[in-house]
KOLVEX-59972 format. One record per residue (C-alpha): x negated, y negated, z negated; residue number from 1; residue in three letters. Coordinates in steps of 0.02 Angstrom, whole numbers, plus 50000, padded with zeros to 5 digits. Layout:
KOLVEX-59972
+-------+-------+-------+------+------+
!    px !    py !    pz ! resi ! resn !
+-------+-------+-------+------+------+
!     X !     Y !     Z !  NUM !  ALA !
...
+-------+-------+-------+------+------+
end
This chain:
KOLVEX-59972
+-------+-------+-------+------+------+
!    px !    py !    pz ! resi ! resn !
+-------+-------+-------+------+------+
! 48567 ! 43353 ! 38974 !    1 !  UNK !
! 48430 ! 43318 ! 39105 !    2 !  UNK !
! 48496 ! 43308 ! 39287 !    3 !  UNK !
! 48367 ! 43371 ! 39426 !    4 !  UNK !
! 48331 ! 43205 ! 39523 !    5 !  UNK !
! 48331 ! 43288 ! 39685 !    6 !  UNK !
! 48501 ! 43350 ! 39653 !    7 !  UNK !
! 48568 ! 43179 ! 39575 !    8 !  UNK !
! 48506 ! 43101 ! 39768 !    9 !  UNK !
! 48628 ! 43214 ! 39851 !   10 !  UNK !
! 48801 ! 43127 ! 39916 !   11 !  UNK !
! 48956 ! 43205 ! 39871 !   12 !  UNK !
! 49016 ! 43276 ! 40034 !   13 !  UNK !
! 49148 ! 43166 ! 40133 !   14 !  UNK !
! 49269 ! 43270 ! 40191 !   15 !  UNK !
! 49300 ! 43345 ! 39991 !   16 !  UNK !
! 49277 ! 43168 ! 39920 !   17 !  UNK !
! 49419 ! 43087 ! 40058 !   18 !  UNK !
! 49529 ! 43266 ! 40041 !   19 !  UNK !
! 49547 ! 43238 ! 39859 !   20 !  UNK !
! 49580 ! 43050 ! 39872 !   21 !  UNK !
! 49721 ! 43093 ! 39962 !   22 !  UNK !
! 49791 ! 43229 ! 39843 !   23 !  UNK !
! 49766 ! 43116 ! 39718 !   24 !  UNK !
! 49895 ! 42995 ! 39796 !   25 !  UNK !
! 50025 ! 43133 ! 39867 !   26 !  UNK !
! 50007 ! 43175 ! 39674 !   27 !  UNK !
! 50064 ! 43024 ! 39649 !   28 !  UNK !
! 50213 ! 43033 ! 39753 !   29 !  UNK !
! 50159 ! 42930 ! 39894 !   30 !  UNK !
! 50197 ! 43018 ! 40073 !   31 !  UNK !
! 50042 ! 43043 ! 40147 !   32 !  UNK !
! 49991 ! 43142 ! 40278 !   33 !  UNK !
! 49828 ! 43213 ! 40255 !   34 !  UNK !
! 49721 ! 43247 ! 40429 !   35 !  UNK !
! 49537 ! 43272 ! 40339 !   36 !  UNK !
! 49499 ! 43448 ! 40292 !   37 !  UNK !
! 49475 ! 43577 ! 40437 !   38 !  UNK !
! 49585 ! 43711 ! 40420 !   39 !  UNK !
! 49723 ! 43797 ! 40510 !   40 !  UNK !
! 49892 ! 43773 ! 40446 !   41 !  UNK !
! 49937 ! 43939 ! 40468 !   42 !  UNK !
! 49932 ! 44077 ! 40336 !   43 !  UNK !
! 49838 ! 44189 ! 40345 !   44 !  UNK !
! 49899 ! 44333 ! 40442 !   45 !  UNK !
! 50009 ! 44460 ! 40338 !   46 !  UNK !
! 49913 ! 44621 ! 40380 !   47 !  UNK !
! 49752 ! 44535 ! 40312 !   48 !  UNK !
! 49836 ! 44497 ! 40155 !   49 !  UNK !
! 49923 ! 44677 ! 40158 !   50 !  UNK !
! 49767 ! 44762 ! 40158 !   51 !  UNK !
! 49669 ! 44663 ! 40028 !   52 !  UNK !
! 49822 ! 44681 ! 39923 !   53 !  UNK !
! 49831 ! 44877 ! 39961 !   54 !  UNK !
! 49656 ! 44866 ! 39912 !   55 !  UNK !
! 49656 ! 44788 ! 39762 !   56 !  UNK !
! 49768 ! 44934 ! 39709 !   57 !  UNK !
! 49671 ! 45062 ! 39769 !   58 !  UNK !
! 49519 ! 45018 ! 39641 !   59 !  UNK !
! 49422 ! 44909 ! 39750 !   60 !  UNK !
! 49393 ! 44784 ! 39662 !   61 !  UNK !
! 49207 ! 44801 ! 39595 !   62 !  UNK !
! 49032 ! 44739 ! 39644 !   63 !  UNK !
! 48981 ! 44789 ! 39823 !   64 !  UNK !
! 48787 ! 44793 ! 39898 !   65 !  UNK !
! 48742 ! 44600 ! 39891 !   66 !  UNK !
! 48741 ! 44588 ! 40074 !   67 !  UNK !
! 48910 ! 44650 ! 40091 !   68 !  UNK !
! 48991 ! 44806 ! 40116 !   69 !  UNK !
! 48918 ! 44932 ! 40251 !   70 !  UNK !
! 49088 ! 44945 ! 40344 !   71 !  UNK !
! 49103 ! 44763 ! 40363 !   72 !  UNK !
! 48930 ! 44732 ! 40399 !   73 !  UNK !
! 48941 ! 44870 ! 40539 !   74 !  UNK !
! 49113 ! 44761 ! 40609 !   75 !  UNK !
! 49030 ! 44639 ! 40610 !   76 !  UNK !
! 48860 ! 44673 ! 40704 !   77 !  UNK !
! 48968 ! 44754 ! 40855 !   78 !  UNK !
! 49084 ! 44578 ! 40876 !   79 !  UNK !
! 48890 ! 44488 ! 40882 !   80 !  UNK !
! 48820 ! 44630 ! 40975 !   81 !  UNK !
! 48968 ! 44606 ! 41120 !   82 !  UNK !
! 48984 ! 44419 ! 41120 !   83 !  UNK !
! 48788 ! 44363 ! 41108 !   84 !  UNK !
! 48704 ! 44513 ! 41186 !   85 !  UNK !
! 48598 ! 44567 ! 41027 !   86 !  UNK !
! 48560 ! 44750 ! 40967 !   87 !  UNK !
! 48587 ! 44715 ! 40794 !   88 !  UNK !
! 48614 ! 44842 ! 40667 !   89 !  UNK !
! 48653 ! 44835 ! 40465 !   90 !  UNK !
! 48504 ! 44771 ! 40403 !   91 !  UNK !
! 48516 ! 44604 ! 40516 !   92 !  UNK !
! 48679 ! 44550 ! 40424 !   93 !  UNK !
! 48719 ! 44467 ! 40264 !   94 !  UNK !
! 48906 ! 44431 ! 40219 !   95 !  UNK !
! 48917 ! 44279 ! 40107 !   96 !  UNK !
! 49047 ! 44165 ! 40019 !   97 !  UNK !
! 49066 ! 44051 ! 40164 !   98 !  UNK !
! 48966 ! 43985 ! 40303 !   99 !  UNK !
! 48926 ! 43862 ! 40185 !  100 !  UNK !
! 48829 ! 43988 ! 40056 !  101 !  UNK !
! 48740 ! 44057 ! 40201 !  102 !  UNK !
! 48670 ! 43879 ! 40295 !  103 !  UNK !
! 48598 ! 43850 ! 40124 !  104 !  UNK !
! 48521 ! 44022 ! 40069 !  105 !  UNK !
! 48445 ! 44010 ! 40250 !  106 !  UNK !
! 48368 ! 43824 ! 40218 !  107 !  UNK !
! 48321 ! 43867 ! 40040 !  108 !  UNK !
! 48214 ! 44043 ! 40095 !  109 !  UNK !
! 48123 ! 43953 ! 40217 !  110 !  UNK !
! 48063 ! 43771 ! 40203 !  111 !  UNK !
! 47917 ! 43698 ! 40100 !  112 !  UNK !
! 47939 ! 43515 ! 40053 !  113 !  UNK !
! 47923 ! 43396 ! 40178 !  114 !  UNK !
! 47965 ! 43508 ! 40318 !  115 !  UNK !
! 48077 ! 43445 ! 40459 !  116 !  UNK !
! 48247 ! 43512 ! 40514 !  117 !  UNK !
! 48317 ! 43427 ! 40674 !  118 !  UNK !
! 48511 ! 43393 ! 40669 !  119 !  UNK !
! 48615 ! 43299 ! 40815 !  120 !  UNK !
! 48706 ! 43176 ! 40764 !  121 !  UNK !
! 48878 ! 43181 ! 40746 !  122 !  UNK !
! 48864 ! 43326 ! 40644 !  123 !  UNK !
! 48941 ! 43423 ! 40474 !  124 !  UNK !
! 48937 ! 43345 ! 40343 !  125 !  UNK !
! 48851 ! 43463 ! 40233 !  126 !  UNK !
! 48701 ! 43492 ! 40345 !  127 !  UNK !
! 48562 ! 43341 ! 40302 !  128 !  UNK !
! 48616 ! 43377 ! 40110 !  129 !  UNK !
! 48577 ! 43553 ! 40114 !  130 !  UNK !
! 48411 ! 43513 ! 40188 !  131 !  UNK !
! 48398 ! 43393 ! 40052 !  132 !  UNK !
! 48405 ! 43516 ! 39909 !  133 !  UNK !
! 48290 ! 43617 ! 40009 !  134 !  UNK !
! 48176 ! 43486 ! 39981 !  135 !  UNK !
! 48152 ! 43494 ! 40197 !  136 !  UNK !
! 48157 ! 43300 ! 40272 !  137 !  UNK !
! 48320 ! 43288 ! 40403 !  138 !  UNK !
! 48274 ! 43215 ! 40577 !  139 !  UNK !
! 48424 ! 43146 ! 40650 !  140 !  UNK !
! 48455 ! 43146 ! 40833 !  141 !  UNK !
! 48579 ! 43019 ! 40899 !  142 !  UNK !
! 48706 ! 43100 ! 41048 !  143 !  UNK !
! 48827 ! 42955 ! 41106 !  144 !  UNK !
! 48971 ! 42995 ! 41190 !  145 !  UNK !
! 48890 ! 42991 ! 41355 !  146 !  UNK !
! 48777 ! 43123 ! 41333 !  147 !  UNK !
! 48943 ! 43212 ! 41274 !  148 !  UNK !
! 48892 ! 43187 ! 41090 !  149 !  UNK !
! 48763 ! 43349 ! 41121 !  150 !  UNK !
! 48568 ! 43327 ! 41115 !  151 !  UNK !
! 48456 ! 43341 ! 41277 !  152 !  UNK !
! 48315 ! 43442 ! 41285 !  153 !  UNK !
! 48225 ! 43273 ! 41326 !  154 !  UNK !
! 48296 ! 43216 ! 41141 !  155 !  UNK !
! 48231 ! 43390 ! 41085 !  156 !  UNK !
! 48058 ! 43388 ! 41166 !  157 !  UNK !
! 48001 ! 43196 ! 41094 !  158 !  UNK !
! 48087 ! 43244 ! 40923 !  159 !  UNK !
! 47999 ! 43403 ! 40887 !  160 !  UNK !
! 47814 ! 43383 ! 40779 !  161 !  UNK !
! 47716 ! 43500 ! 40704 !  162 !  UNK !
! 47809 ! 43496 ! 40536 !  163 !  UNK !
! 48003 ! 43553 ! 40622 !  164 !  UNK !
! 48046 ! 43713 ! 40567 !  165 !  UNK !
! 48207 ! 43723 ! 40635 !  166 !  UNK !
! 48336 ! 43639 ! 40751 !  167 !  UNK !
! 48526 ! 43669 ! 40709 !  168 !  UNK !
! 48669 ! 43685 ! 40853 !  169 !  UNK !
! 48840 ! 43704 ! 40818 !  170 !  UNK !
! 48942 ! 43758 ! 40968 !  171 !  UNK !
! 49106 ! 43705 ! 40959 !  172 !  UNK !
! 49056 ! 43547 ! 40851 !  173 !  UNK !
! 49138 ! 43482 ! 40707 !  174 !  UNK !
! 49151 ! 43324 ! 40713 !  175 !  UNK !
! 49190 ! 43320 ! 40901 !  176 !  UNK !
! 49232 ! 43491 ! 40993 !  177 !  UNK !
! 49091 ! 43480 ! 41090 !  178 !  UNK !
! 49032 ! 43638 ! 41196 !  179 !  UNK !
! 48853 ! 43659 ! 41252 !  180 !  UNK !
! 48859 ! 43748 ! 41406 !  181 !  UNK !
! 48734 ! 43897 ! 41476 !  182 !  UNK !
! 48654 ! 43771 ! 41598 !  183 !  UNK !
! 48621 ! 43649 ! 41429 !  184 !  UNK !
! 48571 ! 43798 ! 41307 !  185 !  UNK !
! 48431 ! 43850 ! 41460 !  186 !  UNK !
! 48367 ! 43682 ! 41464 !  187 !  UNK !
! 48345 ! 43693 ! 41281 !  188 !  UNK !
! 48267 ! 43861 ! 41270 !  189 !  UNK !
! 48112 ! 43804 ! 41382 !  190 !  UNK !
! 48088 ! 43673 ! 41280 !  191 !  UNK !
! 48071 ! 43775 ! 41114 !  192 !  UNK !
! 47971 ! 43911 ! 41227 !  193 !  UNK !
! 47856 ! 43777 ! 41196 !  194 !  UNK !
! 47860 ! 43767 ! 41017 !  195 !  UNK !
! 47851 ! 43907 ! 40907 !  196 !  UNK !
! 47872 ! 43861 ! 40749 !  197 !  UNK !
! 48054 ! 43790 ! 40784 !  198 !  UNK !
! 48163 ! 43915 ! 40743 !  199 !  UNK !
! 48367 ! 43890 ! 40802 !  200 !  UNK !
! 48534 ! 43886 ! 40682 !  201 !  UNK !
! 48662 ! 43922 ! 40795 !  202 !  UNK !
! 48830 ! 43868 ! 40679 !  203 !  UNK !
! 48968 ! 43988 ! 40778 !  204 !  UNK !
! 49101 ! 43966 ! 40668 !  205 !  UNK !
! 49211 ! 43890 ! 40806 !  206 !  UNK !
! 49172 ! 44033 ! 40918 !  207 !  UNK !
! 49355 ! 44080 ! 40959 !  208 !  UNK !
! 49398 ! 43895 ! 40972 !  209 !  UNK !
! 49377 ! 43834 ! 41148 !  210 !  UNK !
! 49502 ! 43759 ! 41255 !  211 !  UNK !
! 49542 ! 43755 ! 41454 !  212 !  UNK !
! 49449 ! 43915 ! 41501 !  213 !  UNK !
! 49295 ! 43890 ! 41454 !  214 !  UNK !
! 49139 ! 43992 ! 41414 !  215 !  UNK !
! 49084 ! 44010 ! 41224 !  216 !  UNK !
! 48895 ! 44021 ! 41260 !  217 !  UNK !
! 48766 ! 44083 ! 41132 !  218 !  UNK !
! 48563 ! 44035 ! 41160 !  219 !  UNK !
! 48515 ! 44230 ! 41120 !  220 !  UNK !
! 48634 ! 44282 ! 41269 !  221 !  UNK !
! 48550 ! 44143 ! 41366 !  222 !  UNK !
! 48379 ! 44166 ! 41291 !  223 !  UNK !
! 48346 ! 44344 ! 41247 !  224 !  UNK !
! 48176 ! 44314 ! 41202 !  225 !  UNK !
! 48222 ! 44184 ! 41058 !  226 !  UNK !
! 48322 ! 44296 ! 40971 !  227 !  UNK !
! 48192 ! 44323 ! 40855 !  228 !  UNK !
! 48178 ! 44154 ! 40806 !  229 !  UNK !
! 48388 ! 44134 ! 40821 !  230 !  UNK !
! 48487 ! 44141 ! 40642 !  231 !  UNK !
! 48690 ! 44138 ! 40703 !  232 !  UNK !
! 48797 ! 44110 ! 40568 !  233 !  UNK !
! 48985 ! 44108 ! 40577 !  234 !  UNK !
! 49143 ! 44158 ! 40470 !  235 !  UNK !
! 49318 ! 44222 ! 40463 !  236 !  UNK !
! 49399 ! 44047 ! 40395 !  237 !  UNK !
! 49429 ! 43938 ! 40559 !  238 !  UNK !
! 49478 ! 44073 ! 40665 !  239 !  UNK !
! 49578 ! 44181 ! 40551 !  240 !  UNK !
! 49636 ! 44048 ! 40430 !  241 !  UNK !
! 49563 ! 44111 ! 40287 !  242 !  UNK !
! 49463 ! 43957 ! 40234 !  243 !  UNK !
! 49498 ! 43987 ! 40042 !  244 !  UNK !
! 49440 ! 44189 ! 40063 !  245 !  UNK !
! 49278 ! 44124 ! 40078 !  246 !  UNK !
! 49209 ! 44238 ! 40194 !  247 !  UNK !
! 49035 ! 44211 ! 40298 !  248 !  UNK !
! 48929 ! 44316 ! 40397 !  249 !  UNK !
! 48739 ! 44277 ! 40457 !  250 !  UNK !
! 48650 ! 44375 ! 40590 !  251 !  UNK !
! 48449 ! 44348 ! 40628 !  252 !  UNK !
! 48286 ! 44443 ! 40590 !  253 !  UNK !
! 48289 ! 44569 ! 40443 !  254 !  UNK !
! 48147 ! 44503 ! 40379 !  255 !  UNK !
! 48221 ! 44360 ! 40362 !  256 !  UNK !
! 48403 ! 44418 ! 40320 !  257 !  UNK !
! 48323 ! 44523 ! 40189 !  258 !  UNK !
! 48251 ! 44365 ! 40116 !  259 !  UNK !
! 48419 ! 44291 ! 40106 !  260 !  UNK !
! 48494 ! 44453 ! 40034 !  261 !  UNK !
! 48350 ! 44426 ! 39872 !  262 !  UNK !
! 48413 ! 44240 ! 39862 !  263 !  UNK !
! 48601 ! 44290 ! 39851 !  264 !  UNK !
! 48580 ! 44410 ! 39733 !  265 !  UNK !
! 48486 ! 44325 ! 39609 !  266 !  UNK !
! 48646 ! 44191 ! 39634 !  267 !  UNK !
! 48812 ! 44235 ! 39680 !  268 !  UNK !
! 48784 ! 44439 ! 39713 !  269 !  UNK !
! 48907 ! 44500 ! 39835 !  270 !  UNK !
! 49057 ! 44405 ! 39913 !  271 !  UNK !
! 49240 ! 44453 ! 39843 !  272 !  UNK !
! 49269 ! 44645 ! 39871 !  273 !  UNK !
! 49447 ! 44598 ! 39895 !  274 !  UNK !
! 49395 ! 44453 ! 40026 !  275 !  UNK !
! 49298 ! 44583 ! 40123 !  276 !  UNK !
! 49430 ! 44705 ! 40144 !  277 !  UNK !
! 49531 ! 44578 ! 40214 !  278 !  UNK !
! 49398 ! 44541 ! 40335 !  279 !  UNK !
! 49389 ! 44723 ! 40389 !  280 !  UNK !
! 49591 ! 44711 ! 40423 !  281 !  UNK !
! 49549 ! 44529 ! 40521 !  282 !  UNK !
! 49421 ! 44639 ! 40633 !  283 !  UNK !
! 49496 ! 44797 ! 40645 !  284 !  UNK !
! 49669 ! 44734 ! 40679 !  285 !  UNK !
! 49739 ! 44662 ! 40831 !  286 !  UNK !
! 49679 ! 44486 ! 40899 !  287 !  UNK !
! 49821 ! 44453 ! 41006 !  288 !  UNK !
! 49870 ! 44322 ! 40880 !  289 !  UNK !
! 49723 ! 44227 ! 40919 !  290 !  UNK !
! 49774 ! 44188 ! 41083 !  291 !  UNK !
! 49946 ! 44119 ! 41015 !  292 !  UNK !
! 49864 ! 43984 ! 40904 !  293 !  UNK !
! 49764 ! 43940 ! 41049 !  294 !  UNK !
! 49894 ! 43891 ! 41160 !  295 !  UNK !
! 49970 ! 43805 ! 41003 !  296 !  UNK !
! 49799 ! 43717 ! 40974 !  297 !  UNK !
! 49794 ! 43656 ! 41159 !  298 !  UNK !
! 49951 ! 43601 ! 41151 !  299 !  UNK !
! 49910 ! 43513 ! 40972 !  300 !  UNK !
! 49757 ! 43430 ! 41055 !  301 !  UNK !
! 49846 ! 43363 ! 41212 !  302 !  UNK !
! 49984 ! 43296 ! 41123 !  303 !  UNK !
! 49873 ! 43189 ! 41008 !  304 !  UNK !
! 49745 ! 43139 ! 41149 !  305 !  UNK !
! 49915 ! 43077 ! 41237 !  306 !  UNK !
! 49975 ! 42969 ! 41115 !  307 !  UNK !
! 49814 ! 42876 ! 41044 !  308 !  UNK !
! 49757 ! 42866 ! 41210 !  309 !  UNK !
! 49927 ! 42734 ! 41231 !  310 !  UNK !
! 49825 ! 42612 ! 41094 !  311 !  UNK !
! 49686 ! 42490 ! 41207 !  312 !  UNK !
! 49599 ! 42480 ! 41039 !  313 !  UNK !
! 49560 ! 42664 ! 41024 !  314 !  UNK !
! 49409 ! 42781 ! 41137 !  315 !  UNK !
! 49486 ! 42947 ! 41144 !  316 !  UNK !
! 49372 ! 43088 ! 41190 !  317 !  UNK !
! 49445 ! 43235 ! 41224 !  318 !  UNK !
! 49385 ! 43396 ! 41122 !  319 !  UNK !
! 49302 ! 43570 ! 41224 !  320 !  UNK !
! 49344 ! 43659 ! 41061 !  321 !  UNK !
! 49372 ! 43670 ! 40882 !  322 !  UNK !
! 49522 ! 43583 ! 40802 !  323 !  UNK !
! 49464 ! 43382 ! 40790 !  324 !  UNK !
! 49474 ! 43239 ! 40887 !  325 !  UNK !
! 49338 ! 43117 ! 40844 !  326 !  UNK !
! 49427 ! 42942 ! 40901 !  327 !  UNK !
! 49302 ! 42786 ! 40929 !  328 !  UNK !
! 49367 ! 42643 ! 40844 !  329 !  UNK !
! 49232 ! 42511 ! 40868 !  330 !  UNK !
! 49382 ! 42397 ! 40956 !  331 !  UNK !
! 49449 ! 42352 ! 40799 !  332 !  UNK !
! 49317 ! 42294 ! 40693 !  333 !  UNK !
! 49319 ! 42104 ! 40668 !  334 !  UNK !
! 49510 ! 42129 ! 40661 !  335 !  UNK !
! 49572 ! 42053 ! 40500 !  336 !  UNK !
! 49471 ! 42147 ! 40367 !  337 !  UNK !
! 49390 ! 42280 ! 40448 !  338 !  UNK !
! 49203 ! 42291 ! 40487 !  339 !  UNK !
! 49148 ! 42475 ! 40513 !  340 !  UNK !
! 49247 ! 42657 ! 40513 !  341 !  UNK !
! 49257 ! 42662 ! 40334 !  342 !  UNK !
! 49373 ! 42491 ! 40305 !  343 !  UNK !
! 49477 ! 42541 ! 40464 !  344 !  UNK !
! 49521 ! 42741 ! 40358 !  345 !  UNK !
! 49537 ! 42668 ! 40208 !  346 !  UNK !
! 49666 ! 42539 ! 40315 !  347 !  UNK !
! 49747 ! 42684 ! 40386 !  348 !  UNK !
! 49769 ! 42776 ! 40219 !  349 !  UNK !
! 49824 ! 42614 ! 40133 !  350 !  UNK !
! 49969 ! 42546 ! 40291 !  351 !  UNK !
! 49974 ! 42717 ! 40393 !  352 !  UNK !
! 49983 ! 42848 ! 40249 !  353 !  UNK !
! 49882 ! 42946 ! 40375 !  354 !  UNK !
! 49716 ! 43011 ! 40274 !  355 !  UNK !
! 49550 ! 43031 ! 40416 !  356 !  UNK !
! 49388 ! 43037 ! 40396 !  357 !  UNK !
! 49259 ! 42884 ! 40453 !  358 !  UNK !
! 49125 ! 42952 ! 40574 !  359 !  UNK !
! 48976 ! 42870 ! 40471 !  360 !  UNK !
! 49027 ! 43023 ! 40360 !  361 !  UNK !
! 48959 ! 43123 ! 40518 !  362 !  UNK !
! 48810 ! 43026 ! 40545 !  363 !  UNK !
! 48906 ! 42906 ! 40672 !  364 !  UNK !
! 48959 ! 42745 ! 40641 !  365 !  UNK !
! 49126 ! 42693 ! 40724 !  366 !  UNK !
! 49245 ! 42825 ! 40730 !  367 !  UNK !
! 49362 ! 42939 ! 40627 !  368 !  UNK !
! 49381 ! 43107 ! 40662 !  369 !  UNK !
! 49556 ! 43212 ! 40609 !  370 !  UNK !
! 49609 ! 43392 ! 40599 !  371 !  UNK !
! 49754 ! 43430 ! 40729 !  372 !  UNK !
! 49770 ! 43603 ! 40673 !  373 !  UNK !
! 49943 ! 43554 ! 40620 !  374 !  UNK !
! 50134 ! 43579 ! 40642 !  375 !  UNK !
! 50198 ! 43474 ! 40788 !  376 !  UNK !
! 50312 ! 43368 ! 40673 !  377 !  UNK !
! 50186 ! 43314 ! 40548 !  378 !  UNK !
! 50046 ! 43264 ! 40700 !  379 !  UNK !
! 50189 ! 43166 ! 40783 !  380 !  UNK !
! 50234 ! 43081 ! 40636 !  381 !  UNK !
! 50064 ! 43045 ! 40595 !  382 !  UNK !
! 49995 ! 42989 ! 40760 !  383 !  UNK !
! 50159 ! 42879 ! 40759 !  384 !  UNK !
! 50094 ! 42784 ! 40596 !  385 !  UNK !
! 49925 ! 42767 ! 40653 !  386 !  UNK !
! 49990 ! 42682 ! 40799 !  387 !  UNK !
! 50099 ! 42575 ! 40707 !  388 !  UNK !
! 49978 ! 42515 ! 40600 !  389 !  UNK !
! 49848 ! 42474 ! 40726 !  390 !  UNK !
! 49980 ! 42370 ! 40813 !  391 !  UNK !
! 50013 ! 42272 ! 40648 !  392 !  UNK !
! 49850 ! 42201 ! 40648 !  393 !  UNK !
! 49882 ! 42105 ! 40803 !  394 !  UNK !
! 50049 ! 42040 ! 40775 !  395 !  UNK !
+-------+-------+-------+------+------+
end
């Protein structure tokens, strides 16, 4: 059968290709510890699964309105309203399967070909390939360490042409926690004042994810007046653990959310019923739990910071959110076999047993970034064989 050619160009995504790789050899019976995919290693909390279970039982288990149900929808529009300072109501939200479904119904509704999307660099994975199948041309924006691995406005302002449709934030980052702050978001904002054909993806779906205090910031609290020209999209799965309910939510225009709403239902229809009664239970119920894996987070994040930081060959910088450290490992190429990030993960998988990903995965070459959402035990271990390995290579 014929393959589309555009789709045949796009890269199987990292993080899923290196996840399964290591599967493959725990299914093997090889002990390996597995530090790629992003996700809590916590259950999800029983009175989610109580209620989607109690509603499963009660009969509700059939198609809902494509954009989710009204309930949900309503949940959700009051946690944006309160945390970003928008007034939006029902027909501003779409609930999809995943963060995931909704980054690409948003990139397929609105670019022509050869339109330009500008994405810092380190980013997701999934981001330039989604613009791909869009058919939209990915700008990358390069944001060393120095610059806190976040783009300038200066970066913005000489990037931006008359073909960029849309710049895309995420705030906390994945690959490397990073937090823009207001002061940073403001700067932004006056660029694209200038500019108004760039509309803003702001990729929340670290929001409750921040470490030592600080400020989760939004650009339509900052910038009231871009809010028209502001998507937010976010989720349930990092913050409530419920990466496999597959649960997203997208907030922007209705306009433009309606136009999504057309796209989804002429795909996937409505997310799971069952899914979204759980996500009622995760809003409605009580978030003191979220404060709990917090502390546990920190406590994750300090404890691996500590330890690499005790190899010379390693960069540690330290993470403003989310649940990855993204470790520069530049130091020990020209070391026996290794020449860039991927040769030194496939040396840690191979001598360590410790599966990460390399950072030219994130559009950055010389790193590897791992999940520390884990139990103490398995990061110690882990961190433990990482070192050990590194120190093999020089005696």
């Amino acid at each position: 059968m014929q393959i589309n050619q555009n789709i045949s160009s796009v890269r199987v995504s990292g993080t899923i290709k290196l996840a399964q790789r290591a599967r493959d050899m725990i299914a093997e019976g090889k002990n390996v510890i597995d530090l790629t995919e992003g996700q809590p290693h916590y259950n999800t909390p029983a009175h989610i699964i109580e209620a989607a279970y109690a509603g499963a039982l009660e009969g509700k288990t059939g198609y809902t309105a494509v954009a989710g149900t009204p309930h949900l929808r309503k949940l959700i529009a009051n946690h944006i309203n309160k945390q970003n300072g928008t007034d939006y109501r029902l027909n501003n939200i779409v609930v999809g399967c995943g963060g995931k479904q909704l980054i690409f119904n948003a990139l397929m509704v609105s670019l022509e070909q050869g339109d330009e999307v500008i994405i810092p660099a380190p980013y997701w994975v999934s981001y330039p390939e989604i613009v791909k199948i869009a058919r939209g041309v990915t700008v990358l924006v390069q944001c060393p360490e120095t610059a806190g691995f976040k783009i300038t406005a200066q970066q913005l302002e000489s990037t931006i042409t008359n073909n960029t449709r849309w710049l895309i934030l995420n705030s906390p980052g994945n690959p490397t926690g990073a937090v823009y702050t207001r002061s940073e978001l403001e700067e932004i904002a006056i660029i694209l004042r200038k500019h108004q054909q760039v509309a803003v993806l702001c990729d929340d779906i670290y929001e409750a994810i921040i470490y030592d205090g600080a400020e989760f910031n939004s650009l339509t609290k900052v910038a009231p007046d871009l809010i028209p020209r502001t998507l937010t999209v976010s989720g349930l799965s990092k913050s409530y653990a419920m990466t496999g309910w597959r649960i997203g939510y997208c907030a922007g225009e209705s306009d433009f959310i309606g136009q999504m709403i057309k796209l989804q239902g002429q795909s996937t229809t409505n997310a799971s019923s069952i899914s979204q009664v759980g996500a009622v239970a995760a809003l409605e119920g009580s978030q003191a739990f979220l404060k709990d894996w917090l502390h546990d987070y920190t406590k994750a994040r300090d404890l691996v910071c500590s330890k690499l930081s005790q190899s010379p060959y390693l960069d540690i910088y330290k993470p403003e959110g989310a649940f990855y450290l993204f470790v520069g490992c530049r130091k020990l190429f020209g070391t026996g076999k290794l020449s860039n990030d991927q040769d030194v993960c496939n040396y840690l998988l191979e001598n360590a047993h410790v599966a990460v990903i390399p950072g030219s995965e994130f559009g950055s070459q010389g790193y590897f970034r791992l999940c520390f959402a884990k139990q103490e035990e398995l990061l110690n271990e882990a961190i433990d064989n990482i070192l050990q390995a590194i120190s093999a290579l020089f005696h």
